[in-house]
C-alpha positions in Angstrom: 12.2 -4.8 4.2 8.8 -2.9 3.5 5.6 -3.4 5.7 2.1 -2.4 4.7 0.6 -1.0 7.9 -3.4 -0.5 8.2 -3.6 2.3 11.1 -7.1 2.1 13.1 -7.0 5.4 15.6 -10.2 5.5 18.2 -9.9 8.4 20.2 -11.8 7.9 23.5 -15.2 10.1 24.2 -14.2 12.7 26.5 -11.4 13.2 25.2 -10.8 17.2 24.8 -10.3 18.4 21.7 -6.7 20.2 22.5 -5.8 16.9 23.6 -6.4 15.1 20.3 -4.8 18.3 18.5 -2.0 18.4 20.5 -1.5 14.6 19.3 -2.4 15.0 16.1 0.2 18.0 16.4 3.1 15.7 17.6 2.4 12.7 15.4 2.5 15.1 12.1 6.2 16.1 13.4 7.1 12.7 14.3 6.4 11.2 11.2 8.1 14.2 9.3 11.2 12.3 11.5 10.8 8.9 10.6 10.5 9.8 6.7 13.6 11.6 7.0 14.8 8.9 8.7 14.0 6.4 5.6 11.5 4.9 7.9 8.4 5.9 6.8 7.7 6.0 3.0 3.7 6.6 1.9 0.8 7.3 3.9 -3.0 7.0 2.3 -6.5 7.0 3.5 -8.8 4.0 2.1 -12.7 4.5 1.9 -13.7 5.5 5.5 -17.1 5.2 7.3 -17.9 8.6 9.3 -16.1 9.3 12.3 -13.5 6.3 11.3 -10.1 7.4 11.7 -8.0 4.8 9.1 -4.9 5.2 6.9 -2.4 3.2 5.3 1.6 3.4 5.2 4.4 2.2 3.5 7.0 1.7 6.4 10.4 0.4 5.6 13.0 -1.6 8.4 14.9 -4.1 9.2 12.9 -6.3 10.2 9.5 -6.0 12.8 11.1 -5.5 15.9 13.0 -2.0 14.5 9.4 -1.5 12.8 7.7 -2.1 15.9 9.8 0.1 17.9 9.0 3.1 14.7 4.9 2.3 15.4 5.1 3.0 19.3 7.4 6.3 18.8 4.3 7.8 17.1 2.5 9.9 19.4 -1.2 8.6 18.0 -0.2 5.2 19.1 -1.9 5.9 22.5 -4.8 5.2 20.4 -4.0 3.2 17.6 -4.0 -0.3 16.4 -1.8 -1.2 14.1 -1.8 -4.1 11.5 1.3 -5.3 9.8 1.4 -7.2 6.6 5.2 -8.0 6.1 5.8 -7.6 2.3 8.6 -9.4 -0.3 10.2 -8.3 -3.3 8.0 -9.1 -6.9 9.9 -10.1 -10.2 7.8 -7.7 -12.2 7.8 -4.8 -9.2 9.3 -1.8 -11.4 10.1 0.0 -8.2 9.1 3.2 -9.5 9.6 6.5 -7.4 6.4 7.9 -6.1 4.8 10.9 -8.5 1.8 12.6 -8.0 -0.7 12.6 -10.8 -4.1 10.2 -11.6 -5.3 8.6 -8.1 -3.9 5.8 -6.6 -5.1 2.9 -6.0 -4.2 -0.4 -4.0 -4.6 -3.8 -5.3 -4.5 -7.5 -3.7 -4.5 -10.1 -6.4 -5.4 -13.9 -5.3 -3.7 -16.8 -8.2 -5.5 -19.9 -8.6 -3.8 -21.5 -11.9 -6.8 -24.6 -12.4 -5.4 -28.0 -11.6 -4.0 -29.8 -14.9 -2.9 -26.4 -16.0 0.2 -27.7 -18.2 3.6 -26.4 -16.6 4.2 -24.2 -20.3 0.7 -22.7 -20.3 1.8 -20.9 -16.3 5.3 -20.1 -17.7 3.8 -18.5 -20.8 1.1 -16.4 -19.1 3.6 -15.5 -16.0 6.2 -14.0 -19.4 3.5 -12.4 -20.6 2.1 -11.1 -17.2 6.3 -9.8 -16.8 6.1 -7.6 -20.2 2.5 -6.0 -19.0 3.8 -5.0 -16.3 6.5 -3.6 -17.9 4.4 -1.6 -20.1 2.1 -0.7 -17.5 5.1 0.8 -15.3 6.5 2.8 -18.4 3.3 4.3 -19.0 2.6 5.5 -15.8 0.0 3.0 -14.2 2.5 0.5 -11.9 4.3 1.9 -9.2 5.0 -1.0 -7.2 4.4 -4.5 -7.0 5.4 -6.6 -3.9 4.4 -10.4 -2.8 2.3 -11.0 0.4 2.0 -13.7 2.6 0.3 -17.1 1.9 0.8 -18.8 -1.6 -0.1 -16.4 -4.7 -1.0 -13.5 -3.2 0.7 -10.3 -4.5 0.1 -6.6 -3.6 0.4 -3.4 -6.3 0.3 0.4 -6.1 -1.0 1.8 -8.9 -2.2 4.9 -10.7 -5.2 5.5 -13.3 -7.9 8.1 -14.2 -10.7 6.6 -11.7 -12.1 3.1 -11.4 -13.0 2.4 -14.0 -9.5 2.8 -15.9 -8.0 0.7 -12.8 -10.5 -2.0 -13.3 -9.8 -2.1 -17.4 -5.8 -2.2 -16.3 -6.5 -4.9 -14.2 -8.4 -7.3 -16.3 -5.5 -6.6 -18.9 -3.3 -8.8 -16.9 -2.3 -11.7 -19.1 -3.3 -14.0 -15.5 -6.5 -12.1 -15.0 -8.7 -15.4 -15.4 -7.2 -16.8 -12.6 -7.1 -14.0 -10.4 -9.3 -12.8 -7.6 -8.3 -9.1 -7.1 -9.6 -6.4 -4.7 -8.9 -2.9 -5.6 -8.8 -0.5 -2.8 -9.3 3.3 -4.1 -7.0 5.6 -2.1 -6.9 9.5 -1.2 -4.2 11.7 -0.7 -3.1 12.0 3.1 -2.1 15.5 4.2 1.0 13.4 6.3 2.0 11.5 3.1 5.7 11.9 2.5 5.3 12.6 -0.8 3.2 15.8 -0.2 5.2 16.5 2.5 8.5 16.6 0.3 10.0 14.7 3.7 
């Protein structure tokens, strides 16, 4: 199972600043590990406000026990919080491997189909929506797509020029006019797997 986890480190004032490298140090070579180990898959930073220490991961396990036990090995965990969304396979994820290239982006899309929406109209659209997606994957924009919690709700990884482009792929999406979508730019973390080659 995959988890998105939203990492919120506040180091403690006072805290000397071999301390916090020493950490910082130990967690790096940790999560070298736990990649190796399947464990942990991507690792991004979303917009931060100064001094905020925030990044997201891919983390795969289990279930959220084994997960849970992979969040406290990590030496940064002293003073983290952590926040787990527990996500599902999609029918339209293309499950593409990760590539480096355009910037990535994040997106949390919210379905509303309007009441009285005949039961052909939804199957149409959610065909249509499929074969996007299926184009979008082929030429490089979907990575992933998995569902989230609560009814409707789904959660992408995707790649484009800048926002703009993202925002364009976005309202190309056959459900568009039903959806409420939040697009979360990313940057490249210097712990992500990917850069890593773990």
């Amino acid at each position: 199972m995959e988890y998105l986890v939203t990492m919120t480190t506040r180091v403690p004032d006072g805290t000397p600043e071999e301390t916090v490298d020493d950490v910082r140090s130990r967690e790096a070579a940790h999560s070298r590990e736990l990649a190796g180990q399947g464990h942990f898959v991507r690792l991004w930073r979303p917009p931060l406000q100064p001094g905020e220490w925030r990044s997201v991961g891919l983390f795969a396990d289990d279930d959220e026990s084994q997960l849970e036990e992979v969040l406290a090995s990590m030496p940064l965990r002293v003073w983290r919080t952590d926040e787990v969304t527990p996500l599902a396979p999609h029918p339209n994820d293309p499950a593409q491997p990760a590539r480096k290239g355009a910037a990535e982006f994040l997106t949390t899309f919210m379905v509303s189909v309007p009441q009285g929406t005949p039961r052909q109209a939804v199957e149409d659209i959610e065909a249509r929506e499929a074969a996007r997606a299926n184009e979008l994957a082929e030429q490089g924009h979907l990575e992933r797509l998995w569902v989230l919690p609560g009814h409707g709700r789904a959660l992408g990884l995707w790649r484009a020029r800048d926002g703009a482009e993202m925002e364009a792929i976005v309202k190309s999406l056959p459900p568009d006019p039903w959806m409420t979508t939040q697009i979360t730019p990313l940057t490249p973390h210097p712990g992500d797997p990917v850069l890593t080659g773990s």
